[in-house]
N, C-alpha and C positions, 0 to 999 in steps of 0.2 A: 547674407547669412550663408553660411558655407553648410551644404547638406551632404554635398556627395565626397567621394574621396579625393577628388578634383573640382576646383571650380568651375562651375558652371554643369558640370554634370548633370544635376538636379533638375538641372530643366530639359534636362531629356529625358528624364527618369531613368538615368545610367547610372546607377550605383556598381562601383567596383567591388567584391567581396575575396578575401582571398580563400582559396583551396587547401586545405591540408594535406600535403602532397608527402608528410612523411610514409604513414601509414604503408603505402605501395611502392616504394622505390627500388624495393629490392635486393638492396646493399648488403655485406656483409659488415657486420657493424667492428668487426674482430680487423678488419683491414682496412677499412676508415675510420680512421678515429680523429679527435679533436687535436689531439696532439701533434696529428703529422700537418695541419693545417696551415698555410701560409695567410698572415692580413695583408688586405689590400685596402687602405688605410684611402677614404675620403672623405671630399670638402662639402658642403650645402651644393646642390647643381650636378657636382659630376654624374657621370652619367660610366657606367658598369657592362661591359659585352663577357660574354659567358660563350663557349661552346656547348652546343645543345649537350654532350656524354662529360663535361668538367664537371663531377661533384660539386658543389659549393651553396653556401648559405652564411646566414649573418648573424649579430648576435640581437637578443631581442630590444624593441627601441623604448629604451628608459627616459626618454625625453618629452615634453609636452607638446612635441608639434608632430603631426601625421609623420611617417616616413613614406611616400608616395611609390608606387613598384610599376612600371609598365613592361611588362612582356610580350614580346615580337618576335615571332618565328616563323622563316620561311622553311615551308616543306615544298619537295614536290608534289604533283598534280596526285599520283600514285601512293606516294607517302600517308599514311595514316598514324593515329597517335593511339597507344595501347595504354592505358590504366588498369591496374588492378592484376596483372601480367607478372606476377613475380617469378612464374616458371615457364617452360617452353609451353608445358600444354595449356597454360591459361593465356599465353601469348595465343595458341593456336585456335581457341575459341575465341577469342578475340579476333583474328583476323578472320574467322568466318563469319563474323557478324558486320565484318569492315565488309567484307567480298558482297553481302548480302543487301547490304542497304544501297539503295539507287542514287546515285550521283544529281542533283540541280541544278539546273543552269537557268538562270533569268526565273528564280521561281518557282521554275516547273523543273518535274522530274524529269530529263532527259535522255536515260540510257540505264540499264544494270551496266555493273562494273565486269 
C-alpha cells in the first residue's frame, strides 16, 4: 500500500509535504513573467538540476500518478537559508536569529556562532 509520497516512506513515518514557497520569493512579478519562460520538456525518470538564484517551476500535474520532487542543496557550513526575507531589513532579522541560535554537533549544542 503506498502511503508516503515515496515508497517505503511510510515506514519511517517520512511523509514528504510540499511548502508553498510562492508566498516569500520576492520577485518582481512585472519582470518575471510566464512569457519570458523557457520549457524544458521531460520523460518519466529524468531527473532536473536547477541553480540555487534560476527562477523556475512547472506546470501543475494533471495526471493520475504522483509527480515525485526531491530537493538537494549543498550550502556552506556558514551559509544559512532566509524565508520570509523579501526586503533587506527582513533579511537582516533573519540573519540575527540565524547568528543567534547555537550550532549542533552530534546532538549536542556545540558552540554559539
Amino acid at each position: 500500500e503506498r502511503k508516503g509520497a515515496y515508497n517505503g516512506l511510510h515506514e519511517h513515518n517520512a511523509y514528504i509535504t510540499h511548502v508553498d514557497t510562492r508566498s516569500h520569493l520576492g520577485l518582481d512579478p512585472a519582470e518575471w513573467t510566464f512569457d519570458d519562460a523557457i520549457e524544458i520538456p521531460g520523460e518519466p525518470g529524468d531527473t532536473l538540476f536547477f541553480h540555487i538564484n534560476c527562477v523556475h517551476g512547472s506546470t501543475p500535474n494533471f495526471s493520475d500518478e504522483p509527480r515525485p520532487t526531491i530537493i538537494n542543496r549543498y550550502l556552506a557550513a556558514d551559509d544559512y537559508q532566509v524565508l520570509h526575507a523579501t526586503s533587506a531589513a527582513a533579511r537582516a532579522t533573519e540573519e540575527e536569529k540565524f547568528r543567534a541560535t547555537p550550532v549542533a554537533e552530534g546532538g549536542k549544542i556545540a558552540k554559539e556562532r
